[in-house]
Structure formats: structure tokens, C-alpha cells
DRENKOLBA-530384 format. One record per residue (C-alpha): residue in one letter; x, y, z. Coordinates in steps of 0.1 Angstrom, whole numbers, padded with zeros to 4 digits, always signed. Example, Ala and Ser with C-alpha at 12.3 -4.5 7.8 and 13.67 -1.06 7.14 Angstrom:
2
A+0123-0045+0078S+0137-0011+0071
# end
This chain:
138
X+0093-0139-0430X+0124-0152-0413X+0122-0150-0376X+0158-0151-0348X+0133-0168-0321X+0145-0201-0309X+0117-0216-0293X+0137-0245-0281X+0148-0218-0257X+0123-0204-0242X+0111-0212-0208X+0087-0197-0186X+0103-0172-0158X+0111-0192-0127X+0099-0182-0093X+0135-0165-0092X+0126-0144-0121X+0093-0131-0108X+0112-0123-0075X+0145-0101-0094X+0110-0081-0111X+0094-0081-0079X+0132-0067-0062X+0141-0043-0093X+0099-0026-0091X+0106-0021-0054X+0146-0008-0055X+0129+0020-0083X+0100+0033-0065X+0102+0066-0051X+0123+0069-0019X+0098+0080+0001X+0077+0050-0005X+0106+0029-0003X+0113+0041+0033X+0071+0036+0043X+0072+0004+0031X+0098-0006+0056X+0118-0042+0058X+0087-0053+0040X+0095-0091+0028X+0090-0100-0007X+0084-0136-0012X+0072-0158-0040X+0055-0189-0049X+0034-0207-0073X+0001-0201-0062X-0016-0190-0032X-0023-0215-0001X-0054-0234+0001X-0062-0217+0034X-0051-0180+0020X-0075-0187-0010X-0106-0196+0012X-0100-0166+0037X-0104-0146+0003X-0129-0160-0011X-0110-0170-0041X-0130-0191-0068X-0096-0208-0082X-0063-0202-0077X-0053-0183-0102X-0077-0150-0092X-0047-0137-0063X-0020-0123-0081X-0002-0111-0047X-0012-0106-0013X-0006-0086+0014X+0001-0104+0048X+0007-0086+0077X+0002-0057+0102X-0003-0022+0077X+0005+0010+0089X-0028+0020+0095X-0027-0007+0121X+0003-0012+0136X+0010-0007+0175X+0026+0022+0185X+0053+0004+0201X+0074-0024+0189X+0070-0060+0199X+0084-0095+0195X+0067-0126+0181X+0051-0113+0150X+0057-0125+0120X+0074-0095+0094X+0051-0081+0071X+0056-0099+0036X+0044-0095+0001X+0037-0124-0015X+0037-0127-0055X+0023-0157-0071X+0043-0169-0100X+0015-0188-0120X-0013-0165-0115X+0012-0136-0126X+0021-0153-0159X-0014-0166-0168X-0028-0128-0165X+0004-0121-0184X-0004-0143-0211X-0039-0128-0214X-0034-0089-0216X-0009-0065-0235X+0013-0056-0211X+0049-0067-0199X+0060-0088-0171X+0077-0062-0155X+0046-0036-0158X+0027-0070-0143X+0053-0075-0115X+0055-0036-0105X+0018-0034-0105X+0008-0062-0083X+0039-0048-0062X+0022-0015-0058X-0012-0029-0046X+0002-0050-0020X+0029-0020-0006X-0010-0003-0010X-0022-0024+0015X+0007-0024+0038X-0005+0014+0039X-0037+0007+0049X-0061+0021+0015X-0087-0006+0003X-0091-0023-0030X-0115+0004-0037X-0094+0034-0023X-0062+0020-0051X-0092+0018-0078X-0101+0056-0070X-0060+0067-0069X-0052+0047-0102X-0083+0062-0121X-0073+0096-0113X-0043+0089-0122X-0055+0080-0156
# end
């Protein structure tokens, strides 16, 4: 069976790439997410730092996907200040593509979910309070 694929021409998505996803999953949730999630920063990079990955508990790099980093709304002060950092999503580019390369599902659903967890966070629910919401959800 003939095949179109040029392998001499594929590459695997740049840090750029992961970020358009990571833009395009947050310009297309809901509005009203949108607007709780605030100037939320979306940043990415290979993998994780070393320090991030210890505060974790993270056996190897490649078990954070994203990460929340921040003050969530759950938490923040009810009155503005200066000196904090913004809040920022990070998505990490290797980890993304190696879970990518393992399961049956696109990039984008990849990008979008990792995307939700973190804007999750920024909301203040748990690990195990997203579990509960995306099993009911089916």
C-alpha cells in the first residue's frame, strides 16, 4: 500500500507548537471560564525544573505534564497587591509528547486537557475533586 507520508518531514512540535494548542484550548473554552481564569500566563518549556519536580515529589521528569504556579482563586487576597509574580500555567513540551506517543488521543485533546487541570487548580478543586468532576462527566 502506497503511502503520501514524507517522513523526511516530520518533526516533533516545537515548544511554539505546544504553546499555539495551549493558546487555541484556552481562546475556545467557555466565556465564563475564560473570564475566571483571568490574565492567567501560559508558558512552556521542555520539562519541569529540578526544584518544581522535588517540591512534587516527581520520580522523573516526564510524570508533570503542566503545573499550576500561583495564587488560585480560592486563595487569593481580597485586595490587590504588588510584587507577586502572575499566576502562570506551565505546559511541558516533552512530557506532553511522550504521553502523546503512548495513548490514542490527539495532541490537541492532550494540550486542552492538561490546560483544563491547571485553569482547575487556578480555581482552587484538588487532583481528586477534577477526578470526581471528569468521571461524572463520563
Amino acid at each position: 500500500m502506497a503511502t503520501s507520508l514524507k517522513i523526511g518531514a516530520l518533526k516533533a512540535p516545537s515548544l511554539d507548537d505546544i504553546e499555539a494548542l495551549g493558546r487555541v484550548a484556552l481562546d475556545t473554552l467557555p466565556e465564563e471560564f475564560r473570564k475566571l481564569a483571568g490574565d492567567v500566563e501560559l508558558r512552556v518549556d521542555d520539562f519541569p525544573t529540578p526544584e518544581v519536580l522535588d517540591d512534587l515529589g516527581a520520580e522523573t521528569e516526564f510524570d508533570l505534564l503542566g503545573l499550576f504556579h500561583g495564587v488560585g482563586m480560592a486563595h487569593a487576597p481580597a485586595v490587590e497587591y504588588t510584587g507577586v509574580m502572575p499566576n502562570r500555567i506551565w505546559l511541558y513540551r516533552r512530557p506532553i509528547l511522550d504521553y502523546w506517543a503512548e495513548h490514542d488521543e490527539t495532541l490537541e485533546a492532550i494540550v486542552s486537557h492538561v490546560l483544563i487541570h491547571e485553569i482547575g487548580h487556578h480555581f482552587g478543586l484538588s487532583d481528586d475533586d477534577m477526578e470526581e468532576i471528569e468521571d461524572a462527566a463520563g
